[in-house]
PDB file of N, CA, C and O in Angstrom:
ATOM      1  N   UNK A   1      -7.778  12.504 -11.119  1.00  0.00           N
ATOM      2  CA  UNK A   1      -7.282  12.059  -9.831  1.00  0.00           C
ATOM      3  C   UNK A   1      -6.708  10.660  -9.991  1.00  0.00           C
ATOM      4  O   UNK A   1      -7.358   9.849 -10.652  1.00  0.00           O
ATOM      5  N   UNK A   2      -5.391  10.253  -9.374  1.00  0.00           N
ATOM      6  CA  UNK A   2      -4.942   8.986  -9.617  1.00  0.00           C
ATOM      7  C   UNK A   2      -5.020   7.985  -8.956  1.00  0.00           C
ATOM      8  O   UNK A   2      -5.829   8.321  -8.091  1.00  0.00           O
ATOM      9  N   UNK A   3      -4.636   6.595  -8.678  1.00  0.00           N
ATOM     10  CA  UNK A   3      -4.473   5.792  -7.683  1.00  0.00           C
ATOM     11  C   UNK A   3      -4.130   6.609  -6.252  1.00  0.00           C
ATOM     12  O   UNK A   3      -3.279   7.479  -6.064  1.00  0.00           O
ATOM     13  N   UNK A   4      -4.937   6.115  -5.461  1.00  0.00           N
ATOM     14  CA  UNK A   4      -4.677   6.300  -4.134  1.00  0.00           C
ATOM     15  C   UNK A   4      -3.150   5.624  -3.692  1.00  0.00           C
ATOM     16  O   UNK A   4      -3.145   4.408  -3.499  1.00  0.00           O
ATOM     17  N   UNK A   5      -1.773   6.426  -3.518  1.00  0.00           N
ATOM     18  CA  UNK A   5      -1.079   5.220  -2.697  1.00  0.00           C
ATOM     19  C   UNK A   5      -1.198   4.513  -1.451  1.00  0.00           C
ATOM     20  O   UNK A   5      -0.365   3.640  -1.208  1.00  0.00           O
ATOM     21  N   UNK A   6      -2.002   4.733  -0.725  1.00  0.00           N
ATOM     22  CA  UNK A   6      -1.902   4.308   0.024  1.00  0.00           C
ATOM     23  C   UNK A   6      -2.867   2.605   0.230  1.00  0.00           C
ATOM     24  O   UNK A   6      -2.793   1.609   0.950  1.00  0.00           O
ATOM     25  N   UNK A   7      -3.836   3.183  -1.056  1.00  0.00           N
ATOM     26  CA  UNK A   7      -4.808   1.869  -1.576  1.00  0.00           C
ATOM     27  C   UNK A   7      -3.266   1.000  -2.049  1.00  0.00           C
ATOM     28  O   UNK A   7      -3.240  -0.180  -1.701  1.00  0.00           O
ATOM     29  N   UNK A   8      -2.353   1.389  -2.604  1.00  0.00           N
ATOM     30  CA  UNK A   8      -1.169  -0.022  -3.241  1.00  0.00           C
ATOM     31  C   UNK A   8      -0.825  -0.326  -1.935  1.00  0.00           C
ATOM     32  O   UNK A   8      -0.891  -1.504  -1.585  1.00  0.00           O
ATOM     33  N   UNK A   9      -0.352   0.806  -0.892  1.00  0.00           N
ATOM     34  CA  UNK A   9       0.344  -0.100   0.669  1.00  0.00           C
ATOM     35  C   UNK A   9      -0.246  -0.943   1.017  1.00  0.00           C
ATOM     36  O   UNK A   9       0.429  -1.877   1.450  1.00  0.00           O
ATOM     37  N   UNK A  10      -1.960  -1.142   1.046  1.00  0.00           N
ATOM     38  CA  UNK A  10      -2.878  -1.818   1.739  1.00  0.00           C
ATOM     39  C   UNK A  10      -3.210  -3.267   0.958  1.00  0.00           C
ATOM     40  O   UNK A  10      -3.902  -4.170   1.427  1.00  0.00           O
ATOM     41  N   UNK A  11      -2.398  -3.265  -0.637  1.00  0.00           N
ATOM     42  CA  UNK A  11      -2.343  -4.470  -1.238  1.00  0.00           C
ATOM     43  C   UNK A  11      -1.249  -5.415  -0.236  1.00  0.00           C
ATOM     44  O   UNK A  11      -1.724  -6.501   0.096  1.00  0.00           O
ATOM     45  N   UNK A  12      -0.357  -5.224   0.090  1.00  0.00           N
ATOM     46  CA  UNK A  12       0.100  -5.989   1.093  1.00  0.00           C
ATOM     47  C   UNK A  12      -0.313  -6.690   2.125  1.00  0.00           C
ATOM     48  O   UNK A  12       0.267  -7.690   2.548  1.00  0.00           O
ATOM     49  N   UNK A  13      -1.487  -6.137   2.655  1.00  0.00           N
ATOM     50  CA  UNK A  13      -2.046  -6.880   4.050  1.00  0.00           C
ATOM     51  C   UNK A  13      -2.698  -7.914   3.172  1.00  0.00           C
ATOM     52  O   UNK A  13      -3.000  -7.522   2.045  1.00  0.00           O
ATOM     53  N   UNK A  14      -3.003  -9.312   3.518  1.00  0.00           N
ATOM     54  CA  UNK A  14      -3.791 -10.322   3.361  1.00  0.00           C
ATOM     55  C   UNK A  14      -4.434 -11.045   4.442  1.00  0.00           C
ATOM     56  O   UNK A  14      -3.912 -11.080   5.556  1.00  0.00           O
ATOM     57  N   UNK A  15      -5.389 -11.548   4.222  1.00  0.00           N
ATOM     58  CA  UNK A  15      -5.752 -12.335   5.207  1.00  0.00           C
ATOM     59  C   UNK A  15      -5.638 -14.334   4.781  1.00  0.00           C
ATOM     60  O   UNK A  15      -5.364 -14.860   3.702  1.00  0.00           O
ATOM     61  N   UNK A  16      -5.819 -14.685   5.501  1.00  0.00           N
ATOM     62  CA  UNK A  16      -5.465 -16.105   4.638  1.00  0.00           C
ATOM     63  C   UNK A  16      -5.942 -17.238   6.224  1.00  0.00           C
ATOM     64  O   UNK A  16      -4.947 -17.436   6.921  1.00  0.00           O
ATOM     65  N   UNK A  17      -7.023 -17.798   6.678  1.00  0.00           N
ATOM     66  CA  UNK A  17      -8.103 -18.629   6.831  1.00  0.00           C
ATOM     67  C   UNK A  17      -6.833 -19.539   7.484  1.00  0.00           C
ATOM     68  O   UNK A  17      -6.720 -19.529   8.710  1.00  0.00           O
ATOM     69  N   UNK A  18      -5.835 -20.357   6.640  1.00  0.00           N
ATOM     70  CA  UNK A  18      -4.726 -20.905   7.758  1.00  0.00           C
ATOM     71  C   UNK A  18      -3.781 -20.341   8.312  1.00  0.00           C
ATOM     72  O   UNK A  18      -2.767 -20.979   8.592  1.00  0.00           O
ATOM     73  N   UNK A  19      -3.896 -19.107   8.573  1.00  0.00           N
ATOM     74  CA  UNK A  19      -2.539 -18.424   9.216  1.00  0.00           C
ATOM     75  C   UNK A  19      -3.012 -17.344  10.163  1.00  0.00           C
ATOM     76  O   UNK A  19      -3.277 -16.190   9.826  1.00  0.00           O
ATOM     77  N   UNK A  20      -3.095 -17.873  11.457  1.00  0.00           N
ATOM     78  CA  UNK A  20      -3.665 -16.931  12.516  1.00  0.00           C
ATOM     79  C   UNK A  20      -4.774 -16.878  12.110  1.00  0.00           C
ATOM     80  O   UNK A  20      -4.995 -15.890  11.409  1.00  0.00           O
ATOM     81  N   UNK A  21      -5.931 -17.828  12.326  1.00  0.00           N
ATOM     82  CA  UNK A  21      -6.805 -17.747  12.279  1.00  0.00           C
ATOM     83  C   UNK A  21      -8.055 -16.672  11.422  1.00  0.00           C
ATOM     84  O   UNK A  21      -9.206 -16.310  11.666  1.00  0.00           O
ATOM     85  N   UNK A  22      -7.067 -16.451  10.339  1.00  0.00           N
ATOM     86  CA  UNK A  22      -7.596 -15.258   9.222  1.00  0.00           C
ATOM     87  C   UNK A  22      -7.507 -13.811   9.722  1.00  0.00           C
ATOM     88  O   UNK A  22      -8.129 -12.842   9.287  1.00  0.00           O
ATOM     89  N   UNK A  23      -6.427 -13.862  10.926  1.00  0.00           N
ATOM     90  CA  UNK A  23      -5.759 -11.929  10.856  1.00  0.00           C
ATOM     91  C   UNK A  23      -5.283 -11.476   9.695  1.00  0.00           C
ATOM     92  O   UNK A  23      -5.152 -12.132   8.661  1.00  0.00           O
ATOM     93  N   UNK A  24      -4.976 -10.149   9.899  1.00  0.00           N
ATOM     94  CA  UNK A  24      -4.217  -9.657   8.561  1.00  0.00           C
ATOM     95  C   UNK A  24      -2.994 -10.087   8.818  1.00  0.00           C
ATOM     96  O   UNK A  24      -2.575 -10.219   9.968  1.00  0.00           O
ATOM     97  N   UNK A  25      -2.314 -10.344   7.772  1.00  0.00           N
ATOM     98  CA  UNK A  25      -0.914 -10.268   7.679  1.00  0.00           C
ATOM     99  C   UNK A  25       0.068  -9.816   6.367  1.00  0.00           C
ATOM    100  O   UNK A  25      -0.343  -9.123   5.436  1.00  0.00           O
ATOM    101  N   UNK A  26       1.106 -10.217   6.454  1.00  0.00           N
ATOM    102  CA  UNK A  26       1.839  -9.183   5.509  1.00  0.00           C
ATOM    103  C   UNK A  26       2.338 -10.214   4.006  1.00  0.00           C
ATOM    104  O   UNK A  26       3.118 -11.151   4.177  1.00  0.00           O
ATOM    105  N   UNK A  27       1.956  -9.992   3.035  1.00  0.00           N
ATOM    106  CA  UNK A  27       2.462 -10.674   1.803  1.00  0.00           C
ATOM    107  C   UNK A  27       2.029 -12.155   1.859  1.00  0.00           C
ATOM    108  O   UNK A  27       2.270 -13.045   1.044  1.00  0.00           O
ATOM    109  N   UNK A  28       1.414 -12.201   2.882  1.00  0.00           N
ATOM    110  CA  UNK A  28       1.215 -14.210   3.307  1.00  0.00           C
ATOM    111  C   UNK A  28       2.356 -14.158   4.134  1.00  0.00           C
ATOM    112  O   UNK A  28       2.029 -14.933   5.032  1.00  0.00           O
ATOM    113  N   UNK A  29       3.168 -13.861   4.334  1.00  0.00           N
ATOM    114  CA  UNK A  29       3.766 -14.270   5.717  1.00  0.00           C
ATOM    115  C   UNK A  29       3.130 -14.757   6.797  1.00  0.00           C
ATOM    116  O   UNK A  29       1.939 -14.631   7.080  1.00  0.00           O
ATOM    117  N   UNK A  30       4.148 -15.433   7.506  1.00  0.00           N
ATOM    118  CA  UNK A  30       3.442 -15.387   8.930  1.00  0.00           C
ATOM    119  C   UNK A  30       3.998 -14.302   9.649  1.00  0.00           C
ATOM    120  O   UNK A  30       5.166 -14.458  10.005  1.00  0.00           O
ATOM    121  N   UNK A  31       3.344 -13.058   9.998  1.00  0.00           N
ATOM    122  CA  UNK A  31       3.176 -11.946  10.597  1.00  0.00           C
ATOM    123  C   UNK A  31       2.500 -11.514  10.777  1.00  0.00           C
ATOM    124  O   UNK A  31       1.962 -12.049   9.807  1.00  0.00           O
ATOM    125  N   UNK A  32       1.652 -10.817  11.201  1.00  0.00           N
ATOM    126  CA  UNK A  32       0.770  -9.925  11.714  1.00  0.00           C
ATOM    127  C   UNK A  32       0.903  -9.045  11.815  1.00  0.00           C
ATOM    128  O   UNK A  32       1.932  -8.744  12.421  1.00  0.00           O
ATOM    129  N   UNK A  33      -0.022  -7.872  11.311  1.00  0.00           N
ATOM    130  CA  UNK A  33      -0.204  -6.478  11.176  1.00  0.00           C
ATOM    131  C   UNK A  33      -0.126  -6.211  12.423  1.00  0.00           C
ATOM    132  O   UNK A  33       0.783  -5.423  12.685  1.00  0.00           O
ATOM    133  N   UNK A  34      -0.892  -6.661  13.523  1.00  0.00           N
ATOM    134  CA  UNK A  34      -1.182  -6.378  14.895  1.00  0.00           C
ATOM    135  C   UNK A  34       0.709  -6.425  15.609  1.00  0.00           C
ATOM    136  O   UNK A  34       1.235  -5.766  16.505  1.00  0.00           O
ATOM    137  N   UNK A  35       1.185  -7.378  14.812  1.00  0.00           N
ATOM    138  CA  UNK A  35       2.295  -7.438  15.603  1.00  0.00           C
ATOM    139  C   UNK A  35       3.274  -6.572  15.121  1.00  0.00           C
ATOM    140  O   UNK A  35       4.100  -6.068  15.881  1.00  0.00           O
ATOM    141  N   UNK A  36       3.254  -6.376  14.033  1.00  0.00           N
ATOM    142  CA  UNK A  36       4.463  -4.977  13.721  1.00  0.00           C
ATOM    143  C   UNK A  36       3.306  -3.900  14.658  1.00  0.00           C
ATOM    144  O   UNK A  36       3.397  -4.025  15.879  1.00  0.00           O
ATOM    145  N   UNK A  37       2.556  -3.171  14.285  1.00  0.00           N
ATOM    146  CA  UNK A  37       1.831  -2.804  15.439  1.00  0.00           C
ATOM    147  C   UNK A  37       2.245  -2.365  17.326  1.00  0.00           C
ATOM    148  O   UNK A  37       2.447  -1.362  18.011  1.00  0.00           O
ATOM    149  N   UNK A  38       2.194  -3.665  17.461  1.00  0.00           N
ATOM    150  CA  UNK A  38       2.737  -3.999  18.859  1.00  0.00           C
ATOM    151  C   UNK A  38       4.488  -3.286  19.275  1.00  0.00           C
ATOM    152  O   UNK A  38       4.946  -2.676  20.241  1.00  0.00           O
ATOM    153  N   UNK A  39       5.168  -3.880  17.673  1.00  0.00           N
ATOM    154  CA  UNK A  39       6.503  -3.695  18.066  1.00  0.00           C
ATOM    155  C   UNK A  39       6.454  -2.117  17.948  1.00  0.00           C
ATOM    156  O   UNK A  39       6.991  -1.559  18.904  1.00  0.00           O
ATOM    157  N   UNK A  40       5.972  -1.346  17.064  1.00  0.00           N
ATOM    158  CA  UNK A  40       6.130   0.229  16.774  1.00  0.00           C
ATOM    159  C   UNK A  40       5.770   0.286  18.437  1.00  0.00           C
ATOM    160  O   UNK A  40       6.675   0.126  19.256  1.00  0.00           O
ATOM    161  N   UNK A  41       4.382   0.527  18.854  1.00  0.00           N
ATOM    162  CA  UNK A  41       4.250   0.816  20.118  1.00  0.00           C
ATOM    163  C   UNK A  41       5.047   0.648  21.359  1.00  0.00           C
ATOM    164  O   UNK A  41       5.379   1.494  22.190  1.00  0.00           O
ATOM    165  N   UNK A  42       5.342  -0.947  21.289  1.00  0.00           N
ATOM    166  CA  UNK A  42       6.730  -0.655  22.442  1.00  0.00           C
ATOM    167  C   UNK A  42       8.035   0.417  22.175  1.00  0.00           C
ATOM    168  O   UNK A  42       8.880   0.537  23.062  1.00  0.00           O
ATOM    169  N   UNK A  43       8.119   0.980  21.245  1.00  0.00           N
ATOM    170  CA  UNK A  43       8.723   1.654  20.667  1.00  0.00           C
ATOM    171  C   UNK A  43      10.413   1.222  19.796  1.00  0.00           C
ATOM    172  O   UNK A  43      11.530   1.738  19.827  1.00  0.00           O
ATOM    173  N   UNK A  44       9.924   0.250  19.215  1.00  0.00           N
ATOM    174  CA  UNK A  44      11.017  -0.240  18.258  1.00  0.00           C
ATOM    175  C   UNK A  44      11.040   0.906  17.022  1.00  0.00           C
ATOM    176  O   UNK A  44      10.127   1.668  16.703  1.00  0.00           O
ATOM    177  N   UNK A  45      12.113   0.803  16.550  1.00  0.00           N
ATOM    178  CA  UNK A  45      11.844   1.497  15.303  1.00  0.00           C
ATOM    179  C   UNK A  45      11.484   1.006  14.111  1.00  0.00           C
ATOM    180  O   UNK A  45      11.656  -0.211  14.054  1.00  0.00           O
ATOM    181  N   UNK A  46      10.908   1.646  12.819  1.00  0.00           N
ATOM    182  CA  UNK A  46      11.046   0.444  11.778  1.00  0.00           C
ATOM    183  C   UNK A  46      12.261  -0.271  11.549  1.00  0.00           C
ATOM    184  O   UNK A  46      12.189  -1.493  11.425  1.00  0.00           O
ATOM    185  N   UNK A  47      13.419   0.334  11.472  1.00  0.00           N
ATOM    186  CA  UNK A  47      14.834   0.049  10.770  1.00  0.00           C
ATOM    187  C   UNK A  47      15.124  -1.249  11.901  1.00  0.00           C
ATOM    188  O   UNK A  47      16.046  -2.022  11.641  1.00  0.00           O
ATOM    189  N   UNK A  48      14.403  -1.431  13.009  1.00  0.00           N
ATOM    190  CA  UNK A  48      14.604  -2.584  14.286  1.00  0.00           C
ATOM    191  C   UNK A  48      13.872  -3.242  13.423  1.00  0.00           C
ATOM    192  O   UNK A  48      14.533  -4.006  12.720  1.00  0.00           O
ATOM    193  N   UNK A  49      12.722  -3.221  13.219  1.00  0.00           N
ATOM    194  CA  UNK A  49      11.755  -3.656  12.771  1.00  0.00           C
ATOM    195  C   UNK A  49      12.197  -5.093  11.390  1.00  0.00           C
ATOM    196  O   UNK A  49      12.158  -6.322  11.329  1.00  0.00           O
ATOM    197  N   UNK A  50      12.558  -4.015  10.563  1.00  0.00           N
ATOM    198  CA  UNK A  50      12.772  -4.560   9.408  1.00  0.00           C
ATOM    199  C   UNK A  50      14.174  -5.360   9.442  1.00  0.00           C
ATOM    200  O   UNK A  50      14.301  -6.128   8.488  1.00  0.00           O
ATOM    201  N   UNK A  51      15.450  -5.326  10.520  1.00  0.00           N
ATOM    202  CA  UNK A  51      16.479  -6.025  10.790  1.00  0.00           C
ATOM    203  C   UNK A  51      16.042  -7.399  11.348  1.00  0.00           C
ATOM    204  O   UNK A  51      16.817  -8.343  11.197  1.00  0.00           O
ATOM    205  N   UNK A  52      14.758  -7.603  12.038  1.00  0.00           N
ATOM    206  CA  UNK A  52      14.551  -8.784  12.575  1.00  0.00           C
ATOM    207  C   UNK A  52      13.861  -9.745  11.479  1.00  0.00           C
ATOM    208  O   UNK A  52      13.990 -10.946  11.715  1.00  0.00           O
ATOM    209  N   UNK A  53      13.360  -9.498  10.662  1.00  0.00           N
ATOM    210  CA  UNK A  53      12.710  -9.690   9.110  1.00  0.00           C
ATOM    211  C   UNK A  53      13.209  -9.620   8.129  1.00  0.00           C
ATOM    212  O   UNK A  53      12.727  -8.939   7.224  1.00  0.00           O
ATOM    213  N   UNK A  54      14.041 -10.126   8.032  1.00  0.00           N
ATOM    214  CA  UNK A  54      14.955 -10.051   6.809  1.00  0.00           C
ATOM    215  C   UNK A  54      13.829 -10.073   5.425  1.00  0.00           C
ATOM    216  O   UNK A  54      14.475 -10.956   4.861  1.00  0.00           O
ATOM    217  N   UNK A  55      13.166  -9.920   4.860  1.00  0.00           N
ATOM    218  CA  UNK A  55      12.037 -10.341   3.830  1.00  0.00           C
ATOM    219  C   UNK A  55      11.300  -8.933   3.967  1.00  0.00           C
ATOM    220  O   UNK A  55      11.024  -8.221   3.001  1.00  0.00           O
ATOM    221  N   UNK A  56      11.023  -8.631   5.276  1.00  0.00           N
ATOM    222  CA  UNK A  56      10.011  -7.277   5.288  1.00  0.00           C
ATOM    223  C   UNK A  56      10.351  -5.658   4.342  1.00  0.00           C
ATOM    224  O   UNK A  56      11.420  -5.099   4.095  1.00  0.00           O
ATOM    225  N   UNK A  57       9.667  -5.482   4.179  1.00  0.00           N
ATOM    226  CA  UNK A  57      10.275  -4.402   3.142  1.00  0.00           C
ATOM    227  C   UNK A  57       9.484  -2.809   4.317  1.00  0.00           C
ATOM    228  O   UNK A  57       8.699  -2.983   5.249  1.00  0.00           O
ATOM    229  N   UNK A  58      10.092  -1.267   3.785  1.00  0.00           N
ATOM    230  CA  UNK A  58       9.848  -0.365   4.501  1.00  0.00           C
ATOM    231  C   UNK A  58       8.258   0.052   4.328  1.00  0.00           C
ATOM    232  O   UNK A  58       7.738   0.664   5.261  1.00  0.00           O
ATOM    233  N   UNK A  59       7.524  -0.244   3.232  1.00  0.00           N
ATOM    234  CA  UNK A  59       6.427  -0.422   2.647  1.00  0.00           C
ATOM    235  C   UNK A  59       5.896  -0.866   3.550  1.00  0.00           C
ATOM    236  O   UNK A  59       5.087  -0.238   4.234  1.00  0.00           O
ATOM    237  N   UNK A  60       6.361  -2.456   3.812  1.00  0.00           N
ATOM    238  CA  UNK A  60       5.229  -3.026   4.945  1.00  0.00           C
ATOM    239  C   UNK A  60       4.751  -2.841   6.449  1.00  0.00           C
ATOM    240  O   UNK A  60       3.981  -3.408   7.224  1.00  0.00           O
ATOM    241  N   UNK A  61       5.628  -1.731   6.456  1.00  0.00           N
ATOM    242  CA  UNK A  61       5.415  -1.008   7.986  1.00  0.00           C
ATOM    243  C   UNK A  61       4.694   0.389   7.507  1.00  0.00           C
ATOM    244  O   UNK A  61       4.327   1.043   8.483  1.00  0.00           O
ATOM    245  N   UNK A  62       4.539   0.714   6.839  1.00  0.00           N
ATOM    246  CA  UNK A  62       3.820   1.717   6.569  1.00  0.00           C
ATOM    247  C   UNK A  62       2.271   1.047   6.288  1.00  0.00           C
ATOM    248  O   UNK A  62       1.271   1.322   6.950  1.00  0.00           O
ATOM    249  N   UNK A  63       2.319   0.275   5.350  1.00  0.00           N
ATOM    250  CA  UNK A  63       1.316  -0.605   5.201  1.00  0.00           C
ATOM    251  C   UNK A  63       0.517  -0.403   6.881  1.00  0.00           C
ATOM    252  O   UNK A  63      -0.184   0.566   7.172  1.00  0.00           O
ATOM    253  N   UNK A  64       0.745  -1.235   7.552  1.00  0.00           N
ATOM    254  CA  UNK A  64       0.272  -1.391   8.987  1.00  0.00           C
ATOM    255  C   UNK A  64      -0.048  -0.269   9.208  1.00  0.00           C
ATOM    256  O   UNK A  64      -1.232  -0.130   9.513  1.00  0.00           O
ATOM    257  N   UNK A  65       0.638   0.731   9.169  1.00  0.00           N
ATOM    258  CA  UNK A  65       0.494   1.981   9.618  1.00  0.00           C
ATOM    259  C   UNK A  65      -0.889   2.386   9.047  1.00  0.00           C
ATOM    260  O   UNK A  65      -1.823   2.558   9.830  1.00  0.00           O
ATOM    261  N   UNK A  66      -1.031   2.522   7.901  1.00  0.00           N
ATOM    262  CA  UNK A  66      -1.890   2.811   6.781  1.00  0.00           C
ATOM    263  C   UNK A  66      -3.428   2.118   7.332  1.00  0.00           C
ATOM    264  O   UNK A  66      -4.546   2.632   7.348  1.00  0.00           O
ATOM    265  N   UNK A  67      -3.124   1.212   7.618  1.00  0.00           N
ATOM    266  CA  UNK A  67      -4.450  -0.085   7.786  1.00  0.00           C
ATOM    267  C   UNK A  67      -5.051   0.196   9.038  1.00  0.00           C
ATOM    268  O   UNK A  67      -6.280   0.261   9.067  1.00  0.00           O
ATOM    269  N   UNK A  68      -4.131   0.449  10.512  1.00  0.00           N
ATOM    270  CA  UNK A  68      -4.355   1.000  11.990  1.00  0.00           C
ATOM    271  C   UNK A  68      -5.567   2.389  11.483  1.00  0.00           C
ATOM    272  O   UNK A  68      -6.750   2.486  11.811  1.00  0.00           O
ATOM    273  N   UNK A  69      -4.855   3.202  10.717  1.00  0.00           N
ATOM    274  CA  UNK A  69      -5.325   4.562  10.694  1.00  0.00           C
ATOM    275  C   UNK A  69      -6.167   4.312  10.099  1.00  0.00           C
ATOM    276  O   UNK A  69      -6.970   3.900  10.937  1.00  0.00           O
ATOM    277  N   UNK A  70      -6.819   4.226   8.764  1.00  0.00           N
ATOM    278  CA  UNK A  70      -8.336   3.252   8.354  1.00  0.00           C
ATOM    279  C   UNK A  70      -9.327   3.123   9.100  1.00  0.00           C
ATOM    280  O   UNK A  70     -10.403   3.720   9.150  1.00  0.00           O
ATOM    281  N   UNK A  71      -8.599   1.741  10.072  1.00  0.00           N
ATOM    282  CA  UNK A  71      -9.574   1.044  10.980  1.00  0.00           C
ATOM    283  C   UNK A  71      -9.824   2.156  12.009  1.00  0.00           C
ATOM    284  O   UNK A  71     -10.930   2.602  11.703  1.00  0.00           O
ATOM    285  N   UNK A  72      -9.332   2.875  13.142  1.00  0.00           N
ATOM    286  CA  UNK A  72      -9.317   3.816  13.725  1.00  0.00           C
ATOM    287  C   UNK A  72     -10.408   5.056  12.796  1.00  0.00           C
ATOM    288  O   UNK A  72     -11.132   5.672  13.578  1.00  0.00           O
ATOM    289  N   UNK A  73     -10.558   5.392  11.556  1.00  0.00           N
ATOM    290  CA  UNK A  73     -11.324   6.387  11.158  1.00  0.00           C
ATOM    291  C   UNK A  73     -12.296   5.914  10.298  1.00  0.00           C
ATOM    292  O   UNK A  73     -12.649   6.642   9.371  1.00  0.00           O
ATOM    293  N   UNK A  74     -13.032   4.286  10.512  1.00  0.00           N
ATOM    294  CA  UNK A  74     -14.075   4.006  10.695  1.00  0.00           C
ATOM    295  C   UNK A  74     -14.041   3.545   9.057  1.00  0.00           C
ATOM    296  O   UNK A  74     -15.056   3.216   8.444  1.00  0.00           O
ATOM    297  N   UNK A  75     -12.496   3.591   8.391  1.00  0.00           N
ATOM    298  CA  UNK A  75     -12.954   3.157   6.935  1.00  0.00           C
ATOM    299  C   UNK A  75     -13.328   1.978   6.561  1.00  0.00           C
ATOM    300  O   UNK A  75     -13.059   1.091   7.371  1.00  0.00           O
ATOM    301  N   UNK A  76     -14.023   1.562   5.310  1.00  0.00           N
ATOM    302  CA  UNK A  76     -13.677  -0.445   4.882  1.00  0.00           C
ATOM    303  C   UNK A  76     -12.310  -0.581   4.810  1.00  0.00           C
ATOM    304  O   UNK A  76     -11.683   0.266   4.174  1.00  0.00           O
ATOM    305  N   UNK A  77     -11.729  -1.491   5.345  1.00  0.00           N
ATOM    306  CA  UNK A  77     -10.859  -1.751   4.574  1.00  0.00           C
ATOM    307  C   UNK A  77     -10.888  -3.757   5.036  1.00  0.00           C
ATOM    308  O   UNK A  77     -11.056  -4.427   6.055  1.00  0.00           O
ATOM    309  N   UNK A  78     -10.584  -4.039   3.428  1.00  0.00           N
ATOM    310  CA  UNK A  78     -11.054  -4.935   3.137  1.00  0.00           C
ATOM    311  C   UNK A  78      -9.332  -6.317   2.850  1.00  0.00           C
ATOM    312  O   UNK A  78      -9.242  -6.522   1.640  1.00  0.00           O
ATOM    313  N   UNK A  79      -8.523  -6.888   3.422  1.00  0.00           N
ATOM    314  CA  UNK A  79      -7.472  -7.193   3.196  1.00  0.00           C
ATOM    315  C   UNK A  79      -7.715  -8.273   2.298  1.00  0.00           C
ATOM    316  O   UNK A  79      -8.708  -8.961   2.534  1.00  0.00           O
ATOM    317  N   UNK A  80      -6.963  -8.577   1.255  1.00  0.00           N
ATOM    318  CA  UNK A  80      -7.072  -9.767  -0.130  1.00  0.00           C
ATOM    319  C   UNK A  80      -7.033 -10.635   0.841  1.00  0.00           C
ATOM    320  O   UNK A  80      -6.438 -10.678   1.919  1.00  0.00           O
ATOM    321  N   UNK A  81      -8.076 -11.620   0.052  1.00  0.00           N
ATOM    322  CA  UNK A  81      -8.268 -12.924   0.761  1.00  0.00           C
ATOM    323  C   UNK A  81      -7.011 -13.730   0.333  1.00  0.00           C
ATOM    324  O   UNK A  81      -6.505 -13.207  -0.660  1.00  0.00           O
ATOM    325  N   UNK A  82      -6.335 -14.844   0.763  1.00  0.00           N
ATOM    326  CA  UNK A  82      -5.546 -15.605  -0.290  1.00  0.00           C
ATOM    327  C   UNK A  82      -5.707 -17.142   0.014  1.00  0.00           C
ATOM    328  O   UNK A  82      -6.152 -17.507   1.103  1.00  0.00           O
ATOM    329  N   UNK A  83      -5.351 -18.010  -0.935  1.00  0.00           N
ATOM    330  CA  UNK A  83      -5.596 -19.420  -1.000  1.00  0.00           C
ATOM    331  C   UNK A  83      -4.654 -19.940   0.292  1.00  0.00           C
ATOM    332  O   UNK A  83      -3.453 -19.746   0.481  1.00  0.00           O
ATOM    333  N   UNK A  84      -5.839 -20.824   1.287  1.00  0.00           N
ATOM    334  CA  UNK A  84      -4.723 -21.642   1.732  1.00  0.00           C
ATOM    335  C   UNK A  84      -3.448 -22.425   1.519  1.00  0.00           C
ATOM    336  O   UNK A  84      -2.630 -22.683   2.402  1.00  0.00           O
ATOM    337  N   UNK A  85      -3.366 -22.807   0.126  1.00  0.00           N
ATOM    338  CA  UNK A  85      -2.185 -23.529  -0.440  1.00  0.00           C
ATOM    339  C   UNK A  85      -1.124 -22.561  -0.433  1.00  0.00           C
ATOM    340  O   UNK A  85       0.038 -22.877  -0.176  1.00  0.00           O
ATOM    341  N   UNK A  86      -1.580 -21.095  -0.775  1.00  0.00           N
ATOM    342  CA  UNK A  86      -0.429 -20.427  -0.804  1.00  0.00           C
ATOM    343  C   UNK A  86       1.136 -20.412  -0.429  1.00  0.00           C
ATOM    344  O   UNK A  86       1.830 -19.436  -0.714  1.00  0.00           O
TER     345      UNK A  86
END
C-alpha cells in the first residue's frame, strides 16, 4: 500500500503561532484554510479562487477540502508547525 495522497495535500496546511493566531494556513501564507473554505461556500469557484491568489496552486484548494473532510469525520489531523521567522 503506498503514500496516502491525500496525507501530501495536507503537507500544505501549516500552522505558524504569528499568523492568525496559529490557524491553519496554506504554505505559510497569510491565508486561511477557513477562508478558502468560506469562499467555496459562498460559492466561488476554485478557478475564482485561485485568480485572486496569484501564488495559490489547485492543490491548495483541495488541500482545504481534504482537511474540512478529516476534521468533519473525527480524524487527527495534525498541520506542520512552522518557525515564526519563516
Amino acid at each position: 500500500m503506498g503514500p496516502d495522497p491525500e496525507d501530501a495535500l495536507l503537507e500544505r496546511i501549516t500552522v505558524n503561532p504569528a499568523i492568525f493566531g496559529g490557524k491553519p494556513i496554506l504554505r505559510g501564507h497569510r491565508l486561511a484554510v477557513e477562508h478558502v473554505l468560506g469562499m467555496l461556500a459562498a460559492g466561488d469557484t476554485p478557478e475564482t479562487i485561485l485568480a485572486g491568489y496569484p501564488w495559490l496552486e489547485p492543490d491548495d484548494v483541495r488541500a482545504c477540502l481534504v482537511y474540512a473532510r478529516r476534521l468533519v469525520a473525527h480524524e487527527r489531523v495534525e498541520p506542520k508547525l512552522t518557525d515564526s521567522a519563516a
